[in-house]
DRENTOR-622391 format. One line per 10 residues: for each residue x negated, z negated, y of N, C-alpha, C. Coordinates in steps of 0.02 Angstrom, whole numbers. Example, Ala and Ser with C-alpha at 12.3 -4.5 7.8 and 13.67 -1.06 7.14 Angstrom:
BEGIN
-660/-390/-284/-615/-390/-225/-660/-390/-165; -642/-354/-112/-684/-357/-53/-645/-394/2
This chain:
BEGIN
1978/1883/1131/1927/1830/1132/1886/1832/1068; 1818/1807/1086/1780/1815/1006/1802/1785/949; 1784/1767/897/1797/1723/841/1723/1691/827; 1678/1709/851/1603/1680/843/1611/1619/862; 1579/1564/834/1560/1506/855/1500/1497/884; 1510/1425/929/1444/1411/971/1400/1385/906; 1318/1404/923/1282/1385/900/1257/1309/927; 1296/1249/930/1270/1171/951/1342/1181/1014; 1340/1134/1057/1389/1130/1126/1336/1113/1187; 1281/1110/1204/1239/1089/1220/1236/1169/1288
1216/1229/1272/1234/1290/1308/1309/1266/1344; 1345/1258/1311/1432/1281/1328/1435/1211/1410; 1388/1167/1368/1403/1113/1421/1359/1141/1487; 1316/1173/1495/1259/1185/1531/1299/1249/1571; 1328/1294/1535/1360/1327/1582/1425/1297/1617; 1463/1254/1578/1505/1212/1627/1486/1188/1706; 1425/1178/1684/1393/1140/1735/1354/1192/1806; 1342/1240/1761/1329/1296/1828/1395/1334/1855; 1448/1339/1810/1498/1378/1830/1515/1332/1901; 1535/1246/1885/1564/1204/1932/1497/1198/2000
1450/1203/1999/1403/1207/2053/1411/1282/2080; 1409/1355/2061/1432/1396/2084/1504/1399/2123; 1549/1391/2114/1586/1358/2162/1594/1327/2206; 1535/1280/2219/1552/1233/2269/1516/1258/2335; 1527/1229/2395/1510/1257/2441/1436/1213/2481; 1420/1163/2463/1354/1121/2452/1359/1075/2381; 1309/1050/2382/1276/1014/2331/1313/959/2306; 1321/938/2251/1369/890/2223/1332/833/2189; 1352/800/2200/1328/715/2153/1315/710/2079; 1301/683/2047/1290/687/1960/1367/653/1943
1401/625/1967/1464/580/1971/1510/636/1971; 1511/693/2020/1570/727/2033/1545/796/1983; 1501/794/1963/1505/843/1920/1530/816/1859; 1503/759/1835/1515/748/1782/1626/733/1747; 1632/700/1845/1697/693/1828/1737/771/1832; 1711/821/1864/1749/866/1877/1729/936/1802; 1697/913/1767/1664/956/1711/1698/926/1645; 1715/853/1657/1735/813/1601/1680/810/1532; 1610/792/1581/1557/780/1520/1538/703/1519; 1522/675/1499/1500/596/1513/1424/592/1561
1431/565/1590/1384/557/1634/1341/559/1615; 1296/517/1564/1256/521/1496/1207/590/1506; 1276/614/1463/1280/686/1440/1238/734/1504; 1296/739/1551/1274/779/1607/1192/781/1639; 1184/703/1645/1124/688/1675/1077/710/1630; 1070/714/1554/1001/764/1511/1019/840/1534; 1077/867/1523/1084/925/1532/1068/942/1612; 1067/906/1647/1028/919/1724/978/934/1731; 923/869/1687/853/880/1685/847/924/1669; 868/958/1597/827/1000/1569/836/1065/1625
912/1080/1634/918/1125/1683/884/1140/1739; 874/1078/1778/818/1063/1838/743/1091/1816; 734/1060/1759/660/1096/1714/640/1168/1707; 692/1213/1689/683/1268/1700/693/1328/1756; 729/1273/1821/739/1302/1887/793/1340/1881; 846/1288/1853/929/1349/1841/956/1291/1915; 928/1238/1925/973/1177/1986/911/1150/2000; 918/1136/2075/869/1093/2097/919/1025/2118; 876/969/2119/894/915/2136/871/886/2203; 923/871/2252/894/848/2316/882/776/2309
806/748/2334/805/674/2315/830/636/2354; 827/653/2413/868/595/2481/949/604/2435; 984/665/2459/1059/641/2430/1066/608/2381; 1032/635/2317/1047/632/2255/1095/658/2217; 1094/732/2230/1117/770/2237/1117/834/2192; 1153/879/2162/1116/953/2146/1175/1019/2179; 1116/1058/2175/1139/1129/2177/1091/1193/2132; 1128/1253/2135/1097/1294/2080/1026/1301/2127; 960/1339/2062/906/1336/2080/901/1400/2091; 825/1416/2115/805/1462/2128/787/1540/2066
788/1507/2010/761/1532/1956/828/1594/1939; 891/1574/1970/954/1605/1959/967/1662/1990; 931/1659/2047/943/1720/2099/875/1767/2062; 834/1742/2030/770/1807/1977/823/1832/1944; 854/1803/1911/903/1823/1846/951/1869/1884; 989/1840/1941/1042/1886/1939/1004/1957/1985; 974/1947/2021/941/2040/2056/904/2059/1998; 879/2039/1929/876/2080/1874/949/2099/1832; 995/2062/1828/1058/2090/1813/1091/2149/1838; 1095/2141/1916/1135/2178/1955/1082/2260/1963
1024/2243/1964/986/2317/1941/1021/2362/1865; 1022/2296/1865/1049/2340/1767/1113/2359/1776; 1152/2325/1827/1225/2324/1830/1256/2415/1875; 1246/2448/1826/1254/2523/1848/1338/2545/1903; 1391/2480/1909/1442/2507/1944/1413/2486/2010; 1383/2414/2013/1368/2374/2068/1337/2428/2126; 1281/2482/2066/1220/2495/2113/1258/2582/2142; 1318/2598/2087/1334/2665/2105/1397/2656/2171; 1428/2602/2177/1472/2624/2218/1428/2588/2295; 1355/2544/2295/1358/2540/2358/1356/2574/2395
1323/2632/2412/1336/2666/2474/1409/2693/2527; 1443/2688/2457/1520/2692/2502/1567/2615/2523; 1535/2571/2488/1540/2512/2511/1499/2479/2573; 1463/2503/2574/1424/2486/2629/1419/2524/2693; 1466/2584/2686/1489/2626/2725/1565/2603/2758; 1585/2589/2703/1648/2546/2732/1637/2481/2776; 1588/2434/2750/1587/2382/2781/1565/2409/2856; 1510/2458/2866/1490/2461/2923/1559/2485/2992; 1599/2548/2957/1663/2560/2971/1699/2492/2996; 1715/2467/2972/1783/2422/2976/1751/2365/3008
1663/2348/3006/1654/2288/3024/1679/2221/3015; 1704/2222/2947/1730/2163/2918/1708/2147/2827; 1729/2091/2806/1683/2083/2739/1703/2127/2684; 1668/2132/2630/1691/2197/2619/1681/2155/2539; 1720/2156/2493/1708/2121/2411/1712/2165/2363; 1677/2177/2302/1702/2212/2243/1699/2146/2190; 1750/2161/2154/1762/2116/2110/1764/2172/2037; 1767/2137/1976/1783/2161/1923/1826/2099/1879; 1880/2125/1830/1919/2080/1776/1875/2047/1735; 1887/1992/1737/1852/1960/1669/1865/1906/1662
1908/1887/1592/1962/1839/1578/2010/1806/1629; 2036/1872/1635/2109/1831/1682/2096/1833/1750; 2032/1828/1781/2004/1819/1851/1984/1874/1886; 1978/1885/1951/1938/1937/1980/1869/1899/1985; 1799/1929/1952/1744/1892/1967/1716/1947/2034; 1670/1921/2086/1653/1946/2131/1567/1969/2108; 1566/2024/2100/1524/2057/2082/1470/2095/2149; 1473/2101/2209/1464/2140/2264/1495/2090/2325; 1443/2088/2383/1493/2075/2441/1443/2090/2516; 1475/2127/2545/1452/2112/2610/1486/2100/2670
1462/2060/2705/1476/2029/2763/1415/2020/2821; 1457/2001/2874/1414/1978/2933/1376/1923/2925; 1323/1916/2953/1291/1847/2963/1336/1782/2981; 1342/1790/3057/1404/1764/3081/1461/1791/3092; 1521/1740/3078/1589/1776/3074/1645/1723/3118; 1698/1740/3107/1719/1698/3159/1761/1658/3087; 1758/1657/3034/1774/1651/2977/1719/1640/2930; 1751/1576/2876/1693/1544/2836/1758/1593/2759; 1723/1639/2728/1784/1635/2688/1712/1615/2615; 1778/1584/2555/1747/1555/2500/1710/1610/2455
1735/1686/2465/1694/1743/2425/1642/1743/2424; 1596/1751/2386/1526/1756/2357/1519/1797/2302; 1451/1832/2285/1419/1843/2218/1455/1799/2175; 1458/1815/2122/1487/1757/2065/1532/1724/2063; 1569/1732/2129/1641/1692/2135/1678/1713/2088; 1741/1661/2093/1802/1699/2029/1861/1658/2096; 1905/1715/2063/1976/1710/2121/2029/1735/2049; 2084/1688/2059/2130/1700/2009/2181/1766/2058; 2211/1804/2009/2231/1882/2007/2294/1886/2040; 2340/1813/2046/2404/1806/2070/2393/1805/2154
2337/1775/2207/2357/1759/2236/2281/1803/2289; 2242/1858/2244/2209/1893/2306/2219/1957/2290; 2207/2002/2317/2220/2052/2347/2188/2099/2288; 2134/2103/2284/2086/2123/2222/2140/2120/2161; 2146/2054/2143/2186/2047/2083/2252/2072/2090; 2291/2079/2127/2363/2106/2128/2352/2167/2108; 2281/2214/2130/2292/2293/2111/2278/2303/2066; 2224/2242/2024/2220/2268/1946/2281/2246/1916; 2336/2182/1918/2394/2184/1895/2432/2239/1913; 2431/2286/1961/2488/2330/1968/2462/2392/1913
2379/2382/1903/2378/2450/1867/2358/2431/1788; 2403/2378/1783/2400/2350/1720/2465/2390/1684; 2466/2405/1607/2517/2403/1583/2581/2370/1601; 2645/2381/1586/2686/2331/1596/2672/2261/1539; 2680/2299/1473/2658/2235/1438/2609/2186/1448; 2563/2209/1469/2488/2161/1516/2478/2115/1559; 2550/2157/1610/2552/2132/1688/2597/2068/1654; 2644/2069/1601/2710/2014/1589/2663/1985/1542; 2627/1973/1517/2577/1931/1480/2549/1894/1523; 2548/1930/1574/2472/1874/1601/2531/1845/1660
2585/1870/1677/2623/1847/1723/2676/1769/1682; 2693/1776/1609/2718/1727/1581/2678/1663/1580; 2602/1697/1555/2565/1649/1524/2518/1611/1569; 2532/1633/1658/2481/1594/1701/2536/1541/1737; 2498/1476/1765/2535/1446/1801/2508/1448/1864; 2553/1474/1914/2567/1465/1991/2565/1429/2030; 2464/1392/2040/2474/1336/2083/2447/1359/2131; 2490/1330/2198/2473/1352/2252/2411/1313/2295; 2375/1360/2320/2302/1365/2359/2304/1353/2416; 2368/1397/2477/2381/1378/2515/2460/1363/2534
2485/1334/2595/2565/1339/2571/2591/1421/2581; 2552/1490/2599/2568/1545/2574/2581/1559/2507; 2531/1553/2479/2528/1545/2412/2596/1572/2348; 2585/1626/2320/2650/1627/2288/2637/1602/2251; 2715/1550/2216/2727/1515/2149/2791/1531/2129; 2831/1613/2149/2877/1607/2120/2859/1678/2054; 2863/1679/2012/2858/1727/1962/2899/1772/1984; 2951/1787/1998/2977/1863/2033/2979/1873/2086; 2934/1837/2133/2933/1858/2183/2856/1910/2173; 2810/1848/2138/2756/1900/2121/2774/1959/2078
2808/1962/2037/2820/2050/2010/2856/2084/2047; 2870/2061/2100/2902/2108/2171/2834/2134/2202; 2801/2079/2210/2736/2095/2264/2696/2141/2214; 2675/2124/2169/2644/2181/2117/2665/2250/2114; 2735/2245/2095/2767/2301/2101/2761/2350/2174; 2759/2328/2215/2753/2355/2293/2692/2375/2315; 2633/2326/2292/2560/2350/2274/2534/2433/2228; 2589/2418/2156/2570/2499/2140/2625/2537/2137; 2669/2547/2197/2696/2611/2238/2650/2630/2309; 2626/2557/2320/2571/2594/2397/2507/2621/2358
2478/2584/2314/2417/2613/2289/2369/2547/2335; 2393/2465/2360/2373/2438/2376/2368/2363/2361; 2334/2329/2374/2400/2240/2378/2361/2211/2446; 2402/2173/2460/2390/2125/2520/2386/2039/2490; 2339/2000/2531/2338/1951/2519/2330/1915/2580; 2397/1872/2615/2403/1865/2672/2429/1799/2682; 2330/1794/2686/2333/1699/2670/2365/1653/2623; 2345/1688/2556/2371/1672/2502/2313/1634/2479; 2267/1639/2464/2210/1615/2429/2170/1575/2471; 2164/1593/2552/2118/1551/2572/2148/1548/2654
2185/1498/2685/2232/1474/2741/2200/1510/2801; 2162/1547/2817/2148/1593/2880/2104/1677/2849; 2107/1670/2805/2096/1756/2765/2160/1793/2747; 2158/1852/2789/2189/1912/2788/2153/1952/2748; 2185/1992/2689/2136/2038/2636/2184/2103/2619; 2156/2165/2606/2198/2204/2586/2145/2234/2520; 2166/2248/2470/2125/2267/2412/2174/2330/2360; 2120/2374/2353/2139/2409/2308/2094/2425/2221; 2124/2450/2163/2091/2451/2092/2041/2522/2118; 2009/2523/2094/1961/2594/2061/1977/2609/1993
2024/2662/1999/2031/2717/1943/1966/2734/1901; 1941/2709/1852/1902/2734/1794/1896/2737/1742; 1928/2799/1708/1933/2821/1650/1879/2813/1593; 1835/2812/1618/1757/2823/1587/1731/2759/1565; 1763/2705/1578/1732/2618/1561/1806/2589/1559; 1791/2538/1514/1839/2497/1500/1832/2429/1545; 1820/2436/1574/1792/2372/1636/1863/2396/1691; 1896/2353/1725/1915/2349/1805/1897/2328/1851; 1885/2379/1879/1859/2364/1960/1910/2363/2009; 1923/2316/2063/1943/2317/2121/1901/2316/2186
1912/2331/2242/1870/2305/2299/1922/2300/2363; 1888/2247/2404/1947/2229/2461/1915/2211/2523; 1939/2211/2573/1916/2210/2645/1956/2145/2676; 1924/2065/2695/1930/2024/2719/1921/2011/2768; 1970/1990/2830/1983/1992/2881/1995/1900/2919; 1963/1882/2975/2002/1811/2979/2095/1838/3000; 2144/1793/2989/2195/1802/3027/2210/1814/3086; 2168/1791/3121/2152/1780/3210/2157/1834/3219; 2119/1880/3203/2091/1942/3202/2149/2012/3191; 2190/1985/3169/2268/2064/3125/2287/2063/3178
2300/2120/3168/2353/2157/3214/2362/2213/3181; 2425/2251/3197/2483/2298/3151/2431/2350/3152; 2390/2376/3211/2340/2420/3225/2271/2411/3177; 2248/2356/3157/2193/2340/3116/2196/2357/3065; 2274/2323/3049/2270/2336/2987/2303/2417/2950; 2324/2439/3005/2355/2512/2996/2266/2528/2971; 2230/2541/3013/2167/2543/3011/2120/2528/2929; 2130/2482/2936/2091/2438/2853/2127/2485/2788; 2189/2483/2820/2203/2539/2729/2186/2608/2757; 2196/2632/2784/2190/2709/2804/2086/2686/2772
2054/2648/2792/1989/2661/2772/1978/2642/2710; 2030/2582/2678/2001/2554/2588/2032/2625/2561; 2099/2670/2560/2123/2728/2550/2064/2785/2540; 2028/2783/2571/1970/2840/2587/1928/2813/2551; 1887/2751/2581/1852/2750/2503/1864/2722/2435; 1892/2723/2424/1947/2729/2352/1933/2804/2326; 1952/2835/2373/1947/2914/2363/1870/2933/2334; 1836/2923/2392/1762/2935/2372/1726/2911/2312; 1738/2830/2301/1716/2820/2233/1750/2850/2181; 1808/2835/2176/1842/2885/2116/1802/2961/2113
1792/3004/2157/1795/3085/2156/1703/3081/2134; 1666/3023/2180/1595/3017/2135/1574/3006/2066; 1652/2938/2065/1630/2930/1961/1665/3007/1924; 1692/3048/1952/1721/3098/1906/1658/3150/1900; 1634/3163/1971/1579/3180/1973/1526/3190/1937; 1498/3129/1907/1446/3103/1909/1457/3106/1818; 1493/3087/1783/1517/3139/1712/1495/3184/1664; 1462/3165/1625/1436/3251/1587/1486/3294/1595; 1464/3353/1612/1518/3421/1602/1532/3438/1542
């Protein structure tokens, strides 16, 4: 973690406030942000305006209401241009999704979380799942995150396995600490993890890490399924295809390498 200090708290509060609207799945009240951000209402409501002012949240006037603005989605398709893993592994991601016909996520580590960096899906699905751009999913309980814990050090994997607490999402949900370094453990002897309705009560997920030597970044990516939907055949299916392209991105980033 840095040792730099914030320059004012005024930023720190403002991203509080977009992190908790990125999450949500519609628009939230000035009340529930403020109680769920722990800023004073006060507080929140300048840091809205100004936010609203520069088109980071718009404000709906009938509800009374906000959600993030339009000004965010300029920012992030100039990010993700710049973002050189995003733009190198789509084609085999998007090869997969077409394959498997199911949602298809890349995530990367960053503090403790899988953030969702990449996703494609159907228009309509027979499944609402919570993954998005910018999402964050904690590492214990999806699929993504189990394979970067399995291809964690041991010392790494028991750091972050002591030091997290195990609250459960759904009643799948693991909260026993050795049961999860069983499931981890079983994840990197297949070269996989499963997340089976752990994180979200009708998502079936199977996810594997991307091997890259060349960046200090972790990547995972995983293939989301409703439950309705498994069967022993599907999912025989779903790894035999995350397996393959696993393969392909790895053998492209070695590739792709100065000689």
């Amino acid at each position: 973690m840095s040792d730099k200090k914030p320059y004012g708290t005024v930023l720190i509060k403002a991203v509080q406030i977009l992190d908790y609207l990125s999450q949500q799945p519609e628009s939230k009240s000035l009340t529930d942000i403020s109680e769920m951000t722990e800023i004073t209402l006060s507080t929140a409501h300048k840091v809205l305006d100004t936010l609203e002012l520069i088109g980071f949240v718009t404000r709906h006037e009938t509800k009374k209401t906000y959600s993030l603005g339009p000004r965010l989605i300029q920012i992030a398709n100039a990010s993700f241009i710049q973002f050189d893993f995003v733009r190198d592994t789509y084609p085999a991601l998007k090869h997969l999704f077409e394959r498997v016909d199911a949602t298809v996520n890349l995530g990367m580590l960053q503090d403790n979380e899988m953030l969702y960096v990449n996703k494609f899906s159907k228009r309509s699905s027979t499944y609402d799942s919570m993954s998005r751009i910018g999402f964050t999913q904690d590492l214990y309980c999806s699929a993504m995150g189990k394979s970067i814990l399995a291809n964690m050090s041991e010392e790494e994997r028991e750091m972050y396995i002591e030091s997290i607490e195990l609250i459960p999402k759904t009643e799948l949900t693991i909260i026993d600490k050795e049961v999860l370094r069983d499931e981890v453990e079983r994840a990197k002897k297949l070269g996989y993890a499963i997340d089976n309705r752990e994180a979200e009560d009708k998502v079936y997920c199977v996810g594997t890490v991307i091997n890259n030597k060349f960046t200090d970044a972790s990547y995972a990516f995983s293939i989301s399924i409703s439950y309705d939907d498994y069967s022993k055949e599907y999912h025989d299916k779903l790894i035999d295809e995350i397996m393959r392209t696993k393969a392909v991105i790895e053998y492209q980033i070695y590739e792709s390498q100065p000689k």
